[in-house]
N, C-alpha and C positions, 0 to 999 in steps of 0.2 A: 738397620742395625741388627737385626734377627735375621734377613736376607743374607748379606753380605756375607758371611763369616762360612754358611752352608755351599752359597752359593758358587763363591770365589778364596777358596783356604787356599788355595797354590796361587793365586797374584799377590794375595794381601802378604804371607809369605815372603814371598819372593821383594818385597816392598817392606820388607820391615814395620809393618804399620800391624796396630792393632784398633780393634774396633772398642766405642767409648764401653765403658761400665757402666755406667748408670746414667738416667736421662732424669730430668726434672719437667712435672708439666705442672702448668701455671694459669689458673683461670679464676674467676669468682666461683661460687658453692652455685653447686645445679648446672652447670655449662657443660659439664658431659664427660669429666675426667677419667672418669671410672666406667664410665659405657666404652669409653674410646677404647681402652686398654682391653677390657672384656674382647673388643667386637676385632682388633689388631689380632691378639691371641689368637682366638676362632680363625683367623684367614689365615695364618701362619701356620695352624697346628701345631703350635706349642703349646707348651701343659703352662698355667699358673698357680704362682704360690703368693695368696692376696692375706694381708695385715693391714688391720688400722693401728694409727699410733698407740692408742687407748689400751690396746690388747695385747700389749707387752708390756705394759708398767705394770709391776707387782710391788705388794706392799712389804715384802722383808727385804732385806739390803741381799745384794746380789742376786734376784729374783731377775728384775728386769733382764739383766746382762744375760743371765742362761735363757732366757724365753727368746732373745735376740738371735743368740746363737743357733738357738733351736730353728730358729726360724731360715736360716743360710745352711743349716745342714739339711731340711727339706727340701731345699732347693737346687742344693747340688747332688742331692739323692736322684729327684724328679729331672734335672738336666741331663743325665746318664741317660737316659732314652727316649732324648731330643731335647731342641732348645726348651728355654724356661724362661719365664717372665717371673723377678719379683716386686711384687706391686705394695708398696707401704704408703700406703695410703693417708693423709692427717699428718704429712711428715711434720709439722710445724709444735704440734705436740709430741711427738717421738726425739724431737731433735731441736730442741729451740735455743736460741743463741746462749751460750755462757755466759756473757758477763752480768747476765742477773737473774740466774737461774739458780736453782739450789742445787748439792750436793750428787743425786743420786740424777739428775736430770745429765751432770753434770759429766758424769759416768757411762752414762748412758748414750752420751754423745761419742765420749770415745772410744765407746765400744766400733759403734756403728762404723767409726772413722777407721779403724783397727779391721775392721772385717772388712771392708772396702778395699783397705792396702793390699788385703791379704788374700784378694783375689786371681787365679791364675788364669792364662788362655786356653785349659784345661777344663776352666767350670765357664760350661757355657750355658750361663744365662745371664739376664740382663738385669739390673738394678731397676727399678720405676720407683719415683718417688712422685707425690701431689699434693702438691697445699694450696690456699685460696690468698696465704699470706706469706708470700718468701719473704719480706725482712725479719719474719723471726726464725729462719732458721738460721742456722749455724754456720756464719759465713766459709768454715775450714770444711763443709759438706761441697762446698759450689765451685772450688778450683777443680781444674784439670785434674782428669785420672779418677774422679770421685763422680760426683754430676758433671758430665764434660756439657753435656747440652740441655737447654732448659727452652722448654716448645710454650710457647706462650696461645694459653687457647682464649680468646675475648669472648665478647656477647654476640648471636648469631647474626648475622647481617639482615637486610630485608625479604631477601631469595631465601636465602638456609632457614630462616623463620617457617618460608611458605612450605618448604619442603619439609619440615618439622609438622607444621599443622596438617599439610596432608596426610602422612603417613598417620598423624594421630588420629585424623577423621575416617582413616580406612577402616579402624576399627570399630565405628560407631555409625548408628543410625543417623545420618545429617540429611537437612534437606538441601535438594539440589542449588536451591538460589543461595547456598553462603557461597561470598566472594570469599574466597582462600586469599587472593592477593590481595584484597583490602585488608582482608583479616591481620596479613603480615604486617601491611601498613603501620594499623593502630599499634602494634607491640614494641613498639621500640624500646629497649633496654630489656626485653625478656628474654630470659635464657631458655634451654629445653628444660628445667622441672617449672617453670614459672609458666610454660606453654601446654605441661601435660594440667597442670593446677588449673587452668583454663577450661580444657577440656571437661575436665573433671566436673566444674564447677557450671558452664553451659549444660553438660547431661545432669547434672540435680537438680537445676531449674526446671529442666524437658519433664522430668520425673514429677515434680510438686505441681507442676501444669497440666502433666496427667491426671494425678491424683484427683484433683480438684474440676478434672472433668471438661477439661477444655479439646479433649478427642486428639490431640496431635499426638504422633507416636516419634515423630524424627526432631534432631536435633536444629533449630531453623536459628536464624541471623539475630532475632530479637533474645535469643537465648546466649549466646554470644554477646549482643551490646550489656545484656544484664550482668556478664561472668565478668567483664572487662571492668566493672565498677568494683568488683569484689576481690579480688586480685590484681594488685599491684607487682610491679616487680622488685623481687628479692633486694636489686641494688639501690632501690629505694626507700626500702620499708624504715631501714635503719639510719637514714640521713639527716641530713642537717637542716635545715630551715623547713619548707613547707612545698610539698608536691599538691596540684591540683589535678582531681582526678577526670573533672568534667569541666577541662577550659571552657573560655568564654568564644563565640561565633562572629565572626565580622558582621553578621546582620544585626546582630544586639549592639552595636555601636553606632550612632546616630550621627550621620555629615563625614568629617574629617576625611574625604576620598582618597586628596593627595597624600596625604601619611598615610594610611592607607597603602596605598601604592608602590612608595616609596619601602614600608615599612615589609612588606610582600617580595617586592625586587631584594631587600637586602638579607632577609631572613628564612622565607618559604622558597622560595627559586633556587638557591644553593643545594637547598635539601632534600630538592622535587626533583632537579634535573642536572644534576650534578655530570648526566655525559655530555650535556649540552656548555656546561662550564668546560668541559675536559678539552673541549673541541674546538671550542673560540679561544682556549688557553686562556680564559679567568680565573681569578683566584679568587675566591668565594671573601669578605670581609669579616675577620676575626673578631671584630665588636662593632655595638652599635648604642649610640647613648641618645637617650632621649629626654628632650628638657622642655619645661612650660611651667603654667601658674600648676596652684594644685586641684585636683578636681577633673584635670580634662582628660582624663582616661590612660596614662599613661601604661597604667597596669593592665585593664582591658586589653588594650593594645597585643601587649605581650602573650597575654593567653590567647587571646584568639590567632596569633599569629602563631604560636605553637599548636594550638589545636587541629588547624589547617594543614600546615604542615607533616601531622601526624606523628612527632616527635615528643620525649619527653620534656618537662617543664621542671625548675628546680629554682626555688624564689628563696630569696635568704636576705635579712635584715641585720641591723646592728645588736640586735639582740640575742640573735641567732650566734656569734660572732664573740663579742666582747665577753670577756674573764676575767676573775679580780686574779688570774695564775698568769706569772708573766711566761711569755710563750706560747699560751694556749691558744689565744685567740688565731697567730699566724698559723699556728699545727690545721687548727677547724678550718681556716681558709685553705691550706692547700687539699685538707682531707674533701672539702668541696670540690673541687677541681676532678680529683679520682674519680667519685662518686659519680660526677657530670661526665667522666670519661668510662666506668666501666658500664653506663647505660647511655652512652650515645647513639643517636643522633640525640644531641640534648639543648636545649634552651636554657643557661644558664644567668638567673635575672637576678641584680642585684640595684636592689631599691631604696631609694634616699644613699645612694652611694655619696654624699659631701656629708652623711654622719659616720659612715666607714671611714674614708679613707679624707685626708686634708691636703692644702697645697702645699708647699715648701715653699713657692715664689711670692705667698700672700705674705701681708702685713703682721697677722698675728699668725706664729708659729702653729704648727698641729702636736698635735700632742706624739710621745714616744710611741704608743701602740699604733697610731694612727699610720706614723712615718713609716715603723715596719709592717703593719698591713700594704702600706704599699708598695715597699719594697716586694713583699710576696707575690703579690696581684701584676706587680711589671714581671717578675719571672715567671709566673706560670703562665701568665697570656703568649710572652716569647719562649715556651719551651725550658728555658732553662731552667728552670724548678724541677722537671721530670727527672726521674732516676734511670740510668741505665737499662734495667730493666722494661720501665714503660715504654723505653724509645723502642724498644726491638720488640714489644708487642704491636706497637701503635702499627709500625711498620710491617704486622705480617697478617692485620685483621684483615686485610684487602684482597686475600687471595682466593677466596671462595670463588671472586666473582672473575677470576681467568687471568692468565703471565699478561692476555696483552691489556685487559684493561686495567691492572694494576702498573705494569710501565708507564701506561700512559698518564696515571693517575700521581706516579713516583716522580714524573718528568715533570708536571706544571705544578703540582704541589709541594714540595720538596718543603720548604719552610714552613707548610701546617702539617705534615704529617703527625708530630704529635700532638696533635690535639683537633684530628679529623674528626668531624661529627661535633664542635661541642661549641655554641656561637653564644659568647658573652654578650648581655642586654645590661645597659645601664640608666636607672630613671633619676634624675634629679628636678628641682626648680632652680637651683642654685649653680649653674655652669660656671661662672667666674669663682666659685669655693674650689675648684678640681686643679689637680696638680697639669701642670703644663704637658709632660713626661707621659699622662696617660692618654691624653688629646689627639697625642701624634698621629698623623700614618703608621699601620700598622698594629695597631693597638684595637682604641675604638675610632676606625676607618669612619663612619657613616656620623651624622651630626642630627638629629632629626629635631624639627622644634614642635611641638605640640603646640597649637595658638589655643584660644577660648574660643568656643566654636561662633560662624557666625549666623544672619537671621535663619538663612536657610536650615542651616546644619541644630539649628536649636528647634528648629517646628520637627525635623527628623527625631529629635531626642525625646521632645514633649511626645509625638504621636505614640512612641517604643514605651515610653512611662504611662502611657495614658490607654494602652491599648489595650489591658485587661480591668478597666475604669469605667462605668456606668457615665456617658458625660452626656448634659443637657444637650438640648438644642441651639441655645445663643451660643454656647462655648466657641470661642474663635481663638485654635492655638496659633493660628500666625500674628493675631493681633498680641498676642500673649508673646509671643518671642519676640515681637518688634519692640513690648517693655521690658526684656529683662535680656538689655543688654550688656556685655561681662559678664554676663553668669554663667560658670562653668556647667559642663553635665552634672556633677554632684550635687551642684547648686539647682538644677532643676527639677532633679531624681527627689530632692526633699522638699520644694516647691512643691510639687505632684502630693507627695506622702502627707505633706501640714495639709493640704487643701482635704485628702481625705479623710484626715486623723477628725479636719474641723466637722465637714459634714458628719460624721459616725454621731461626734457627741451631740452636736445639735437637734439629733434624730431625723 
């Protein structure tokens, strides 16, 4: 759009076409909006004229509106000896919708709208506009002629991570054993300020390790696993239910192989080797519900199958959820959904799902929030809850990694693109409480039953509980699992804890 008009002014001409006005770019806060623009400029050699929304609202009436104008008369000053970018940055407070805005907001919109019309093929420079929340702006900014085109920038892939941390390591003393591509690995859902905050945060470690006299002067990997607990990502800090920051390891789980197994095939594999799905033409399963007594690790489960994975973790209960405000509660389910989607690859787990959501086909009715939680929960697991705009992000996060392996990606997947990266887990004991409708194929695809572990799988669990435990010499935990049979791991995790609680007081 800065190319085109320099390069080719006798075709576009000759074609009656002109080039858009203004572009819209669209990312979460810290993905690089404003770098991009910066660094576009710089390779163009055009001049920029950069405002945030902030920096035009004045406080006497009619203030705002002249600081506006001021702002498109520097820029068609500075376009007169060559192209011009103007960059308004924050548009979402510059320009936020009408119908529940106040007066001068109000004004200020139509200015903007006013100055846009009033733009000739004369003034050449280009409009930029960046928010982290297009629905508040101002829907009459987003037609044709005004924002013709809105670039939707996501969270960085696994690669654009790695190339993010290396450059940032260029600048720092690091020692040679950090894995950079593991490093990407662990970051999922980090954007670049969330990846420099990293950095940052590994060299103050390096620094107080100094300090305190431990000789190392470079930046090494345990500096790194330390930053990784202390920075979270941006798109989760502010969420809904409960992020864990140090899931749980499948070696901390005791027996249960085939779930296990099963639970790995339907959740880690998709997300591990998604060219190996691309190639056999699988479609990776959009959900996965897991049912049994309670106590047998359901939730373990899940963490450590997201830990593994390398992927974020996003766990949300009926608490998290339910509002005495009617509507609220469906708003927080789908604003889960986003949140699970602007930090994907995600694990999005939701637990005691039969106190969320009821069946319609049971005997006793579910209550009204219940019925439209579900109603939400069938639309956004199919897509159709997304808004326009997310579909046409969804669909353009995949390009970093190349035309052909995004085609290839576009051809077998077609039906999850919106909502690539983002695998619904659902834990119940109660599987006949569930509506028939979420069951289906296509939905939650995978069925997994968690049993009560058996003899074997219990002397596993005893040994894991018992392994940092002073134990006699008689102690015989196979004899001990062959009696406490049905007893779940939580049942033996406290078995273990009364037997030490007893000894303590006994002296």
């Amino acid at each position: 759009m800065l190319r085109l008009p320099r390069l080719y002014p006798r075709t576009l001409g000759a074609l009656g076409l002109t080039c858009p006005r203004g572009v819209l770019l669209v990312g979460p806060p810290g993905v690089g909006k404003t770098l991009l623009v910066r660094r576009l400029v710089g390779e163009e050699g055009a001049s920029l004229v950069a405002v945030r929304g902030p920096e035009v609202v004045g406080s006497r009436p009619g203030e705002s509106e002249e600081r506006l104008r001021g702002v498109f008369r520097r820029a068609r000053s500075a376009a007169e000896d060559g192209p011009c970018v103007l960059f308004l940055d924050e548009l979402d407070s510059l320009c936020p919708r009408r119908s529940g805005a106040a007066a001068p907001e109000s004004r200020l919109v139509a200015q903007l709208l006013t100055l846009m019309d009033g733009l000739r093929p004369a003034d050449r420079f280009l409009v930029v506009g960046a928010t982290n929340r297009p629905d508040a702006v101002d829907a009459a900014l987003r037609r044709p002629g005004r924002f013709d085109r809105e670039v939707i920038i996501g969270a960085p892939t696994s690669q654009q991570r790695g190339a993010i941390l290396s450059a940032l390591c260029a600048t720092m003393p690091v020692c040679p054993a950090v894995d950079v591509a593991e490093l990407a690995r662990r970051t999922a859902g980090y954007v670049g300020a969330d990846l420099g905050a990293l950095c940052r945060e590994a060299a103050m470690l390096a620094i107080r390790g100094r300090a305190q006299g431990s000789g190392e002067r470079a930046v090494g990997a345990e500096h790194f696993l330390g930053a990784l607990k202390a920075v979270r990502p941006s798109c989760l800090r502010g969420s809904l239910g409960r992020t864990e920051p140090s899931p749980a390891s499948w070696e901390q789980i005791g027996g249960l192989d085939e779930v296990k197994l099963r639970l790995r095939q339907s959740l880690e594999w998709p997300m591990l080797y998604p060219e190996a799905f691309v190639r056999l033409g699988l479609r990776r399963p959009r959900g996965v519900l897991l049912y049994g007594p309670p106590g047998c690790a359901k939730t373990t489960l899940v963490k450590a199958a997201a830990g593994s994975a390398h992927c974020a973790f996003l766990s949300v209960g009926g608490a998290d959820l339910y509002s005495p405000y009617v509507g609220d509660s469906e708003k927080a389910l789908a604003q889960l959904f986003r949140q699970a989607r602007a930090c994907a690859p995600c694990i999005l787990f939701l637990d005691e799902i039969d106190s969320l959501i009821g069946s319609r086909s049971g005997g006793q009715a579910p209550s009204s929030v219940q019925t439209r939680l579900l109603s939400v929960l069938l639309n956004e697991m199919d897509g159709v809850g997304l808004k326009t705009l997310e579909r046409r992000g969804a669909r353009r996060l995949p390009q970093a990694a190349g035309e052909e392996e995004r085609e290839e990606e576009e051809q077998t997947d077609r039906q999850d693109v919106c909502n690539r990266g983002v695998m619904l887990v659902a834990a119940t004991n109660r599987p006949d409480c569930l509506d028939h409708a979420l069951l289906r194929p296509g939905r939650l695809d995978h069925i997994i039953y968690v049993p009560p572990p058996d003899r074997q799988a219990r002397v596993c669990i005893l040994q894991l509980a018992t392994s940092s435990m002073p134990l006699a010499a008689d102690v015989r935990l196979e004899q001990l699992a062959a009696q406490t049979e049905l007893y779940s791991g939580a049942d033996l995790e406290k078995l273990c804890k009364e037997v030490t609680q007893t000894h303590r007081m006994d002296g």
